[in-house]
C-alpha positions in Angstrom: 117.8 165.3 91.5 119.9 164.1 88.4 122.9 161.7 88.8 122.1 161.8 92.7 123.7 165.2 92.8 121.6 167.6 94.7 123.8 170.7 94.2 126.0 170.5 90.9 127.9 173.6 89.7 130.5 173.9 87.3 132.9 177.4 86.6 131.0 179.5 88.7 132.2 183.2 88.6 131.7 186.5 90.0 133.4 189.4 90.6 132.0 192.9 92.2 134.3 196.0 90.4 137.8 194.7 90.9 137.2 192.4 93.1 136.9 188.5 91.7 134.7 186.7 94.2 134.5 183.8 92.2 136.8 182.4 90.0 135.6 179.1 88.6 133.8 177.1 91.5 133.3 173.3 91.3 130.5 171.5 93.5 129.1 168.5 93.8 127.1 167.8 96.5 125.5 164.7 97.1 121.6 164.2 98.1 121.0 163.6 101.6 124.2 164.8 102.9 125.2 167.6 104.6 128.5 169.3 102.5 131.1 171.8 104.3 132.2 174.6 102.2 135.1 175.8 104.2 136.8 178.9 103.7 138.3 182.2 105.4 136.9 185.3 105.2 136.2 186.6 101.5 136.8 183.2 100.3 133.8 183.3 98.0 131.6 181.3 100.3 128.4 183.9 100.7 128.7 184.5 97.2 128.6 181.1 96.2 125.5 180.5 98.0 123.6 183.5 96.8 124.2 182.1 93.3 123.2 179.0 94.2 120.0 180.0 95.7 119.2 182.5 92.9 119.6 185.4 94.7 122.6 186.7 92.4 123.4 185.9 88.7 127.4 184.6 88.2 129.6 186.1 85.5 129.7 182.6 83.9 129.5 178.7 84.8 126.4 176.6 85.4 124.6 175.4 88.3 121.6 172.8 89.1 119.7 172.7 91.9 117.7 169.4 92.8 117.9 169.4 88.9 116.4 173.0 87.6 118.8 175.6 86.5 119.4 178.3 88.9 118.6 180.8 86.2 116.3 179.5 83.8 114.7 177.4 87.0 114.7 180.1 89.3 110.9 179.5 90.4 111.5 175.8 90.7 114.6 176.6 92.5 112.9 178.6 94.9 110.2 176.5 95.8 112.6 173.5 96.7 115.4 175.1 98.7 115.4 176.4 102.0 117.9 179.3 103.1 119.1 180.3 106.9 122.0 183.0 106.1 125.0 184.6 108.2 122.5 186.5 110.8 118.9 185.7 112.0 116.2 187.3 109.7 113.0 187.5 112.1 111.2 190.4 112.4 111.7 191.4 115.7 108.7 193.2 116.1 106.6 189.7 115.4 106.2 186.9 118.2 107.2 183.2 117.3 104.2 182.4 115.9 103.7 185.4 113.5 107.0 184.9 112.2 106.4 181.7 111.2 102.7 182.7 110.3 103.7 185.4 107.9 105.9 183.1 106.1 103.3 180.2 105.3 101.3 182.7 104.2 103.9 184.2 101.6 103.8 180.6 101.0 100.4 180.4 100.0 99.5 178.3 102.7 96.0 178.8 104.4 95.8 180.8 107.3 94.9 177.2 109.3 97.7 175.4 107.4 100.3 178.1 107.9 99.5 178.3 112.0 99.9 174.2 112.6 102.5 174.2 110.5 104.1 177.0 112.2 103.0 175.5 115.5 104.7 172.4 114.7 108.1 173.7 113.9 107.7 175.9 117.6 107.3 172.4 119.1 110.2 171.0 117.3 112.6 173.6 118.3 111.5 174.0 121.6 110.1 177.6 121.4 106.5 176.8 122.3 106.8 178.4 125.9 107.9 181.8 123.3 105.2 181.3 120.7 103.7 185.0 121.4 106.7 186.5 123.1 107.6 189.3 120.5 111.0 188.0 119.0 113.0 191.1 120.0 113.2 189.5 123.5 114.7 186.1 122.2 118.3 185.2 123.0 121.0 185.1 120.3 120.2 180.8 120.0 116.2 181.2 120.1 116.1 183.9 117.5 118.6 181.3 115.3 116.2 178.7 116.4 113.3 180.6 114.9 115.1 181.7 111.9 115.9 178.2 110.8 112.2 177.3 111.5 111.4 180.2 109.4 113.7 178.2 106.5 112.0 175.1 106.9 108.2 176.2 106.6 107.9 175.1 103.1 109.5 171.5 103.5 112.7 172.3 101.4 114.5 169.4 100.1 118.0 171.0 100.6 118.7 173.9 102.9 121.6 176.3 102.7 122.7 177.2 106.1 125.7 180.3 105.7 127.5 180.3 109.0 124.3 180.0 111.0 126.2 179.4 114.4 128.1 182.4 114.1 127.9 184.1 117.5 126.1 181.5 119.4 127.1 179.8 122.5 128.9 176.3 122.6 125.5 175.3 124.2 123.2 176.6 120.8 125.6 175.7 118.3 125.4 172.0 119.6 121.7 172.0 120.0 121.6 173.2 116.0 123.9 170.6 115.0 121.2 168.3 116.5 118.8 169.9 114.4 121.0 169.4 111.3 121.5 165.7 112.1 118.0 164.8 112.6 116.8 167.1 109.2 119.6 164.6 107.4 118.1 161.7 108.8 114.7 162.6 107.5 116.0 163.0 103.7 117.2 166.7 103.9 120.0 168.0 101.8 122.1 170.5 103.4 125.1 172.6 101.8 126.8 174.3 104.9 129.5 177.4 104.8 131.0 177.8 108.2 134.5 179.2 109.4 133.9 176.2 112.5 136.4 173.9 111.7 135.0 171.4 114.5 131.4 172.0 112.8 132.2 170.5 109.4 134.3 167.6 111.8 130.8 167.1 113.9 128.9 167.6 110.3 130.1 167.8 107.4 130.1 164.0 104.9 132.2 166.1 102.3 133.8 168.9 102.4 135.2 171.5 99.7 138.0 174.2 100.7 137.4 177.5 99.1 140.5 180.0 98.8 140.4 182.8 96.5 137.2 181.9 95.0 138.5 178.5 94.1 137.9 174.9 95.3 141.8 173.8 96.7 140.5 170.5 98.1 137.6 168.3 98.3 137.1 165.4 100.4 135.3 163.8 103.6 136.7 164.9 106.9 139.2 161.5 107.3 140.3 162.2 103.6 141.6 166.0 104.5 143.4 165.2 107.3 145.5 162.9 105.0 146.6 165.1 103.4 148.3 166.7 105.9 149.9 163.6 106.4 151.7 162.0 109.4 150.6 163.5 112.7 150.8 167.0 114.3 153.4 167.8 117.3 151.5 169.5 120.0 153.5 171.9 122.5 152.2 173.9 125.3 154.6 175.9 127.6 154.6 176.1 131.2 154.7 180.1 131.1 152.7 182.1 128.6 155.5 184.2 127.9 157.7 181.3 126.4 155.4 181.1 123.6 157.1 183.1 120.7 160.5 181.6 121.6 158.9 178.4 121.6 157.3 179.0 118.6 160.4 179.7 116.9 162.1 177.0 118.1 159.8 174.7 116.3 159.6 176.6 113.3 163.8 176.2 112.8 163.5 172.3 114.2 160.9 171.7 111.4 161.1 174.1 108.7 156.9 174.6 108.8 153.9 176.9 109.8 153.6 177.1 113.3 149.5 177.4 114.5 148.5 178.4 117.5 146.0 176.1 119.5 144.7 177.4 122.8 147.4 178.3 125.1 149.9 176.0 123.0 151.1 175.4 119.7 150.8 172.7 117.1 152.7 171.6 114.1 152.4 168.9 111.5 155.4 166.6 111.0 156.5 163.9 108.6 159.9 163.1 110.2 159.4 160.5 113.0 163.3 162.1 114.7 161.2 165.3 115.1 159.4 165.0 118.2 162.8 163.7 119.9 164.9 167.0 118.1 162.3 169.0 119.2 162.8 168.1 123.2 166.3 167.9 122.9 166.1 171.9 121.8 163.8 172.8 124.6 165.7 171.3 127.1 168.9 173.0 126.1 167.1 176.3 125.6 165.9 176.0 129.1 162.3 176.0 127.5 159.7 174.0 130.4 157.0 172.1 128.7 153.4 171.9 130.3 152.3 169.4 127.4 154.0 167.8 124.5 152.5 165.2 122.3 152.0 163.7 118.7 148.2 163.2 117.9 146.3 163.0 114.6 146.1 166.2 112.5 142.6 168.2 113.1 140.9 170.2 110.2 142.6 173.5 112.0 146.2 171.7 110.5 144.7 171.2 107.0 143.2 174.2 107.0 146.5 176.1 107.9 148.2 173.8 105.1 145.8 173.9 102.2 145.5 178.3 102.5 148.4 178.9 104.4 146.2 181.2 106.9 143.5 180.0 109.4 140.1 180.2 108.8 139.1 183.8 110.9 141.4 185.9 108.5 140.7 188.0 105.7 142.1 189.7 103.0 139.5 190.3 100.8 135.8 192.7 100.7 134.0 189.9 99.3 131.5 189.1 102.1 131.1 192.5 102.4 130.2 193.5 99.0 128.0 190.1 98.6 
């Protein structure tokens, strides 16, 4: 992997019909680290990562992975990259170990190679007790389980994992990131798209910020938050119906964006006579308070900042049409 770049991509674009998916993507991701590519929905993220794992050509730019070129390299590619995408990929109709089976021998492993290897990865991610329990009757974190085994058959030294907690359970998702962690520690590359912002915080050594097919911001986690710069003023209001008034409140006493953040609200601020303006106003508006506090901004804040929308929206058919 030249220049200790696992992933390096320069001008990358797409663009299905009308609609420009890419429009000159930068990465650089470094080997043995796991890199967030952040973005909302129709950001470019899928598309990116098909490019990058030769399943779709761009419209222009250049990309290496662990070295090859992803189109004149596309075999070489292939046979060093691993790939777990938005939704699990198992046939359902297979048990554990046929899955797994099937894809060693696609691999042109040996029957006996393909069935300890597959047995091996059942072990790691605790689905021997389902080894020959058809995969239809798997939970929603088993069948991601298995699909990321699936990925990791051949060895790959970098994986491309798109989304692959969507839809799990806070339980699941952590037990993956465990899995991500300990692939890391054994060497593994991984480039990770999520719309998690407290994944790429528990992940991510770098992240890049894809908005309208374009990298806004790149940075580790500490870095982003910067950014933002100074700290964020929390609010949450004794009665749930206080909420847009309190909302607005803040909005006039600070002139910013206004995110919501569980039952409360939170707002970045610069201006250390904020937080003290701010109570003044909800006392006189008659306004109760449950919570009110000044903490360090989250990713959620940068996020909000850097797009000017949160991470769930969309305004684009990008994923859709990748």
């Amino acid at each position: 992997m030249s220049n200790g770049y696992a992933i390096w991509a320069e001008g990358l674009t797409k663009s299905f019909k009308d609609t420009k998916a890419l429009a000159g993507i930068d990465l650089a991701v470094k080997t043995g680290t796991v890199h967030g590519v952040l973005g909302p929905n129709g950001a470019g993220k899928t598309t990116a990562v098909r490019i990058l794992t030769t399943l779709l050509r761009p419209d222009a730019g250049h990309a290496t992975v662990a070295g090859h070129d992803v189109l004149k390299d596309a075999a070489a590619v292939r046979g060093l990259i691993g790939l777990t995408g938005q939704y699990a990929a198992v046939d359902e109709a297979l048990t554990g170990i046929e899955n797994l089976l099937l894809i060693g021998r696609l691999l042109g492993f040996s029957r006996r190679d393909a069935r300890a290897r597959g047995m091996e990865l059942l072990e790691r991610f605790k689905l021997t007790d389902a080894a020959n329990k058809a995969a239809k009757h798997y939970s929603g974190g088993m069948r991601r389980r298995l699909d990321l085994a699936a990925s990791l058959v051949g060895s790959p030294r970098i994986l491309f994992l798109d989304e692959p907690t969507t839809g799990l359970d806070p339980r699941s998702r952590g037990d993956l990131w465990q899995i991500v962690r300990d692939l890391v520690a054994e060497g593994v590359t991984v480039l990770l798209t999520t719309q998690y912002l407290e994944e790429a915080d528990q992940l991510a050594d770098e992240i890049a910020v894809i908005d309208h097919g374009r990298v806004i911001a790149t940075g580790a986690p500490e870095e982003l938050k910067s950014k933002v710069g100074g700290q964020v003023l929390y609010v949450r209001p004794e009665r749930g119906v206080d909420v847009a008034a309190v909302r607005n409140l803040l909005i006039d006493v600070t002139g910013r964006e206004v995110a919501t953040e569980g039952e409360g609200l939170s707002v970045p601020v610069t201006d250390g006579g904020v937080m003290p303006a701010a109570a003044v106003r909800l006392s006189q508006a008659g306004l109760d308070v449950a919570e009110f506090s000044l903490r360090r901004p989250s990713l959620d804040e940068v996020f909000l900042t850097l797009t000017g929308r949160s991470a769930d929206s969309s305004d684009s058919m990008e994923e859709a049409l990748a």
